[in-house]
Structures are given as C-alpha cells and as structure tokens.
N, C-alpha and C positions, 0 to 999 in steps of 0.2 A: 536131229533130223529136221525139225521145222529151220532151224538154221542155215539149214546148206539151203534148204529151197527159199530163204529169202533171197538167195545169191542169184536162184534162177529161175525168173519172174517165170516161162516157156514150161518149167516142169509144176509152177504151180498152175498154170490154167488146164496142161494138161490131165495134171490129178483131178482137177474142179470137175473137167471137162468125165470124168471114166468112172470118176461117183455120182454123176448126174447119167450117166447112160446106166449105171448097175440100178440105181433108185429105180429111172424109170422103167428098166427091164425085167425088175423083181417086183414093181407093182403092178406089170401086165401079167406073169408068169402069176399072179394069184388074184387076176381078175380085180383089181382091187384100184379109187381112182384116187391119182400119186398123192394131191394133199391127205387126201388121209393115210395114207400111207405114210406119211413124213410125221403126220401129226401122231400116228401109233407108234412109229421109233422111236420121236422126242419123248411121248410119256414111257416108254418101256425101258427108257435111256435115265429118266428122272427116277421111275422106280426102283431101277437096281441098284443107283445111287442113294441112292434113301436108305436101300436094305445093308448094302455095304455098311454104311456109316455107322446105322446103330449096331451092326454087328461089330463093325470097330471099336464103337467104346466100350459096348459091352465085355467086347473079348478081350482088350486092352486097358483095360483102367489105369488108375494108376497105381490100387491094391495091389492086382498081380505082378504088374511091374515091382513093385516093390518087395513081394514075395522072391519073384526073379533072381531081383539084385541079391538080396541076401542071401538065398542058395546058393549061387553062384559064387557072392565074392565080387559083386561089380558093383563099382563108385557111380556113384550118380552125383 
C-alpha cells in the first residue's frame, strides 16, 4: 500500500489532507483542543503498543514454541 502511494505524490497529500480534517473533526465533536488531542492518541498509540508486546512475549516465548514444534513434528 505505502508503495503504490509513493507512485502518487496527489493521493498522498490527499490522505494527509482527510486525516487532518477527521483529527480535527473528532476533536471538535468532543469539545476537546487538537494538540491534546493528538497528544492523547500518540500515548494511547504507545500504550497499546507496550501491552501488545509484553503480551507477545509472554504468549510466545520460546518454551512454547518449542513445546509446539515437538507436538506437532515441526523442524525449527
């Protein structure tokens, strides 16, 4: 996707351009003024990222993986 729109400088201004009207449409729609607004996604954005990750290792180790392989019969 990011690849076609390097093709076409036109569709990337106009996405720039229709994410900058929905920010500042949904931070009028909750009364709310746009840097903080921007500044509440970026940490909400860093958050969930955070929780992914340790959920990722946690849930993926490399124990269970290995547990995995063996049940199954898969080469690593």
């Amino acid at each position: 996707m990011i690849a076609l729109l390097k093709d076409f400088p036109v569709a990337i201004s106009i996405a720039r351009c229709l994410i900058e009207l929905a920010t500042s449409l949904l931070a009028r729609s909750l009364q709310v003024p746009e840097p903080l607004f921007r500044i509440a996604c970026l940490l909400m954005f860093v958050r969930i990222q955070a929780v992914e990750t340790s959920l990722g290792k946690a849930l993926f180790s490399s124990r269970p993986l290995r547990r995995f392989a063996i049940l199954f019969g898969v080469a690593r």
